[in-house]
C-alpha positions in Angstrom: 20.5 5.2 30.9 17.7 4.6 33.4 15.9 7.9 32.6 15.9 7.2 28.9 14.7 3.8 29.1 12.2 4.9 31.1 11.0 7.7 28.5 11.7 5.0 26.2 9.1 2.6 27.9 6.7 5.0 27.0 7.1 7.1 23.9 9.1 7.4 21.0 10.8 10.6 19.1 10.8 11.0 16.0 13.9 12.7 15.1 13.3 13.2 11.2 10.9 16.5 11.6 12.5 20.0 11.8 11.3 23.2 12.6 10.2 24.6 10.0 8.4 28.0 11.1 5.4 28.9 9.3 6.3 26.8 6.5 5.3 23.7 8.0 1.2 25.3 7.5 2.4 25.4 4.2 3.2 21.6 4.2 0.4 20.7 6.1 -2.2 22.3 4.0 -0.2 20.1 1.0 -0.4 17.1 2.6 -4.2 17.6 3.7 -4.8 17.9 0.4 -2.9 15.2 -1.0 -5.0 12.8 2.2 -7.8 14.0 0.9 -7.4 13.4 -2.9 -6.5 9.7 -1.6 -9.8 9.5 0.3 -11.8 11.1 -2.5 -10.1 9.4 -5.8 -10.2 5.9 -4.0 -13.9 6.0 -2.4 -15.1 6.5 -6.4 -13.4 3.7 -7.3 -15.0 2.0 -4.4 -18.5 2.8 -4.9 -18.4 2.7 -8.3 -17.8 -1.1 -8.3 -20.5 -1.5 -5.3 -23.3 0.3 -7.3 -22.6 -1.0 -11.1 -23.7 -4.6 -11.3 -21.8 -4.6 -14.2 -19.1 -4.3 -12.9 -19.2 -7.1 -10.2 -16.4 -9.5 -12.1 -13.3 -10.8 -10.3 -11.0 -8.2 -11.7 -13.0 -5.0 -10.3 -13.5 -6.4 -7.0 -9.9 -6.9 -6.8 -9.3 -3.5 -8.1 -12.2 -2.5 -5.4 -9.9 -4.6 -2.7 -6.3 -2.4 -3.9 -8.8 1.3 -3.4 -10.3 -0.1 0.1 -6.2 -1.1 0.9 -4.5 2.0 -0.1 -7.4 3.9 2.0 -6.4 1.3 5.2 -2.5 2.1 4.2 -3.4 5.8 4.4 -5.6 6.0 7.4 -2.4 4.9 9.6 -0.2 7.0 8.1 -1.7 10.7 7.4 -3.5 11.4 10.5 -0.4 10.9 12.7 1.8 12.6 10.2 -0.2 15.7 9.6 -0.4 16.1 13.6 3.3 16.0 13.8 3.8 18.9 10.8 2.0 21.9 13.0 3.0 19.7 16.5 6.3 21.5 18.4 7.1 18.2 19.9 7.1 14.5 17.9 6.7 12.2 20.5 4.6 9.0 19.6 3.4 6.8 22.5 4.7 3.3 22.0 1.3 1.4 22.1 0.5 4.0 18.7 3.7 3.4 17.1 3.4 -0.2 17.2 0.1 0.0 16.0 1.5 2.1 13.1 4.1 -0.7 12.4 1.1 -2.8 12.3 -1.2 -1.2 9.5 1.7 0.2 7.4 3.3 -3.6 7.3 -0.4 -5.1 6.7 -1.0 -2.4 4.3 2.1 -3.5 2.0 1.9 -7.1 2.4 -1.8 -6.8 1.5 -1.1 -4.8 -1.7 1.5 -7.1 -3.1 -0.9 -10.3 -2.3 -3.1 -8.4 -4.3 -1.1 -7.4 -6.7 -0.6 -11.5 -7.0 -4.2 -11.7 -7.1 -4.7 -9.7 -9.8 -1.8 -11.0 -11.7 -3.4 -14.6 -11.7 -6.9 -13.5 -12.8 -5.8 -12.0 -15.7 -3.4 -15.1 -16.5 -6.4 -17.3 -16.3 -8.4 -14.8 -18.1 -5.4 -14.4 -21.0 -4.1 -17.9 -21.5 -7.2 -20.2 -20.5 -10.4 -18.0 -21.3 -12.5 -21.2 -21.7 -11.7 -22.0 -18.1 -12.0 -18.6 -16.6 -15.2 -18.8 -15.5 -14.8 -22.7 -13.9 -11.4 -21.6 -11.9 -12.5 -17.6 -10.9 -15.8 -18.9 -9.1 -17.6 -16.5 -6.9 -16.4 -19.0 -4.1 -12.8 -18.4 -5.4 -12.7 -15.3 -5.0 -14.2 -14.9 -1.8 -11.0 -17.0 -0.6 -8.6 -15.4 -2.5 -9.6 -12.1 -1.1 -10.0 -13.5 2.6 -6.2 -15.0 2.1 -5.2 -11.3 1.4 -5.8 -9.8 4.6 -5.7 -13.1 6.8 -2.1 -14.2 5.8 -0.7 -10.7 6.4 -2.5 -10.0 9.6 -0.7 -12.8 11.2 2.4 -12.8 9.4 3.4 -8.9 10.6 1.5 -9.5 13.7 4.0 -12.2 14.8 6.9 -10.5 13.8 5.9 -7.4 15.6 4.9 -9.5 19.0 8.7 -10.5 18.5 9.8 -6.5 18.5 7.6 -6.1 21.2 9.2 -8.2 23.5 12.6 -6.6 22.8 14.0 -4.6 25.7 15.1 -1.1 24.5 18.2 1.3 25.4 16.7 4.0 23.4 13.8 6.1 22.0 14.9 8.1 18.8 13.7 6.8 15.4 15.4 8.9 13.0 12.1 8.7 10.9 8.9 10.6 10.4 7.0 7.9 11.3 7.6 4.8 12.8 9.0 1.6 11.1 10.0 -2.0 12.8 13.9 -1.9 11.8 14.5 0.9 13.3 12.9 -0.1 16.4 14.9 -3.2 16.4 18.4 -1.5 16.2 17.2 0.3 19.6 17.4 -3.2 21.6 19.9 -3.8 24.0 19.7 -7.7 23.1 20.1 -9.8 20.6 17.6 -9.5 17.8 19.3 -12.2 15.5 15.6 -14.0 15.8 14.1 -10.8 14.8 16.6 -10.8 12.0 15.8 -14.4 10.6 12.2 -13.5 11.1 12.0 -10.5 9.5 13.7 -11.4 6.4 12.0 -14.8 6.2 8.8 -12.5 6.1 10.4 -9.6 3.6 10.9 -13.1 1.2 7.1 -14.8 1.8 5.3 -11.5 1.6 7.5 -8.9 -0.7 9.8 -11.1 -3.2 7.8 -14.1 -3.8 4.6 -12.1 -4.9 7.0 -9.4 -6.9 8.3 -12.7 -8.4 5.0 -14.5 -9.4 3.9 -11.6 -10.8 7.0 -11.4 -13.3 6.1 -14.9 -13.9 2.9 -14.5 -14.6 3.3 -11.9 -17.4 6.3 -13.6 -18.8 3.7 -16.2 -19.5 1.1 -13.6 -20.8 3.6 -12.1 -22.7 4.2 -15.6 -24.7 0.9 -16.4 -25.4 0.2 -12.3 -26.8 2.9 -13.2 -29.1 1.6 -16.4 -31.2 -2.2 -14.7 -31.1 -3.6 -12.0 -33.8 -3.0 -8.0 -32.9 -6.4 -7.7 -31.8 -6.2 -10.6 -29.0 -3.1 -8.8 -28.0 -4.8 -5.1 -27.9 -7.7 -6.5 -25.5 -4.8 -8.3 -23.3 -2.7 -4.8 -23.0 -5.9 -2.8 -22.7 -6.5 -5.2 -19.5 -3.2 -5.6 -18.4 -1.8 -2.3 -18.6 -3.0 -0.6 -15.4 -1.9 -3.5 -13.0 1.8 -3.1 -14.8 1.6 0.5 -14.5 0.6 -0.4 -10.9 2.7 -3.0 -10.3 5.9 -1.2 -11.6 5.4 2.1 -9.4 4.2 0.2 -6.2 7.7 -2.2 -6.6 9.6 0.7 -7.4 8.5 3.3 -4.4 8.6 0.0 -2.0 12.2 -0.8 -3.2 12.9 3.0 -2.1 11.8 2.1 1.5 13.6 -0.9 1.9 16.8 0.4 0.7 16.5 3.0 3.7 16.9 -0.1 6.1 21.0 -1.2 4.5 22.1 2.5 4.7 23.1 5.0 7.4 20.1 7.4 6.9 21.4 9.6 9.8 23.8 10.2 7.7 22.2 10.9 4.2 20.5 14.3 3.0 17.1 14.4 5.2 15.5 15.5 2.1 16.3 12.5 -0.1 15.4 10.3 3.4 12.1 11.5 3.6 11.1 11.0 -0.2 12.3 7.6 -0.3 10.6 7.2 3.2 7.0 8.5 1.3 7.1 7.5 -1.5 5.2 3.9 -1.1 2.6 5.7 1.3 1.9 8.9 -1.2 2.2 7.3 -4.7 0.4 4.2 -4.9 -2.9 5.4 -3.1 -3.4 7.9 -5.8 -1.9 6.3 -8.6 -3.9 3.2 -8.8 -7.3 5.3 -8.7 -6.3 7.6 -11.6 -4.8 4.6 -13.3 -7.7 2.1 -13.2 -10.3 5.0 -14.1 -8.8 6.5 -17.0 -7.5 3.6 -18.8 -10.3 0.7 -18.2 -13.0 1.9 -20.2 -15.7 -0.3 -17.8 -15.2 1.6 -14.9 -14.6 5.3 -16.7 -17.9 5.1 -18.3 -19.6 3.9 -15.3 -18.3 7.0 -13.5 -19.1 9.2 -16.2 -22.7 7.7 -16.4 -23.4 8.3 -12.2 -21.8 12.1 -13.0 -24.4 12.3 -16.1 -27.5 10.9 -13.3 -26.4 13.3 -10.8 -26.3 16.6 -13.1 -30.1 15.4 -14.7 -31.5 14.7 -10.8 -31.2 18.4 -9.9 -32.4 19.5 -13.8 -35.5 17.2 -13.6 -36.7 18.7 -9.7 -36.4 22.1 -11.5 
């Protein structure tokens, strides 16, 4: 016990991987490409809404916020993970798994508050467009934004100062990266604070925002049905792409969490690793595609800085 508490002092293994030959070149090269189709899709997104004054309105800097999130979300997960594909051993130092834990957790708690976000402009925008402008003040949304990645910060940072402290008879995390719960079943003490804690947090940051978001469509939804079609077109054309990414984030986050109330040493590794991925893969290139394609604001402006940068090189000539 005393030599694998102090291995466990210092790193972590990550018992999920498997040697995979010269396959696992294979996966890497798949997953570099999939890290760099999140980098590239999200960073258009980004500057698009930077460099077209038209399109500095609440809605696209919120939509701006969700790219610059999933590229945070992404930056803590990808790196590590592609060095463990070609790496023989997967041993993760405990100060870099907890920082891990750390921008994972902020990363979903920051994209369900702005999910919220989001799900309150357009409610003001849909049910009380002569007030829109009077509530969604640039002042407003400076705060709202600020809240989004303030209240997160401390809320996962306290629960993880919490697994911190915990004293540890192990080091293997049957995962392919590194996640609080299972960190917490390692302890050799009682963790019932950590358990109050952590679900107190899973409520505040996961179900209440998944819940005011229902609400706040259900309310849409009721207004769309005593106005004209046309009223209702504009509403879906708006609304559509935050359902679309509402739905797929709540469904691949529902994935993860239902890895935490079963035996996953026990399940098929396969099906544990796509659950396990899903919310870190998805979402960062779903939104992108989504917002581009089906807000017509933001596709043309792409299209026009794609048209600019083909008649640059055509002019010099």
């Amino acid at each position: 016990m005393k030599s694998n508490n102090s291995l466990n002092s210092v790193y972590f293994q990550l018992t999920l991987f498997a040697d995979y030959g010269p396959l696992r070149y294979l996966f890497f090269s798949l997953c570099l490409l999939i890290y760099m189709t999140i980098i590239s899709a999200n960073l258009v997104i980004i500057l698009t809404v930077c460099l077209e004054k038209s399109l500095h309105q609440p809605m696209y800097i919120f939509i701006c916020c969700l790219s610059f999130n999933s590229l945070y979300g992404s930056a803590g997960f990808f790196p590590r993970f592609l060095m463990d594909i070609l790496s023989d051993t997967h041993l993760i130092s405990r100060p870099s798994c907890f920082i891990q834990i750390y921008v994972i957790y902020t990363y979903v708690s920051c994209e369900l508050t702005i999910l919220s976000i989001m799900a309150y402009d357009r409610l003001v925008a849909i049910c009380q467009p002569l007030h829109y402008h009077s509530k969604m003040t640039s002042r407003m949304v400076r705060n709202l934004i600020i809240f989004a990645w303030l209240y997160p910060a401390f809320v996962i940072g306290f629960c993880l100062h919490l697994t911190v402290q915990l004293t540890l008879c192990g080091n293997k995390l049957y995962r392919l990266f590194c996640s609080n719960w299972p960190v917490v079943q390692l302890s050799c003490v009682d963790t019932t604070l950590n358990s109050v804690v952590g679900m107190l947090i899973v409520v505040t940051t996961i179900f209440i925002p998944l819940f005011f978001v229902v609400y706040t469509y259900l309310r849409i939804l009721l207004v769309c049905r005593r106005s004209s079609s046309e009223f209702r077109g504009k509403a879906l054309q708006t609304c559509l792409p935050h359902i679309v990414t509402f739905v797929t984030f709540s469904f691949s986050l529902f994935c993860e969490l239902s890895l935490t109330r079963l035996e996953v040493d026990k399940m098929n590794p396969v099906i544990t690793i796509v659950l396990s991925l899903e919310y870190l893969i998805i979402p960062p290139i779903n939104n992108p595609l989504v917002y581009s394609l089906n807000l017509p604001q933001i596709k043309g402006a792409i299209f026009r800085f794609l048209t600019i940068r083909k008649m640059c090189p055509a002019a010099k000539i």
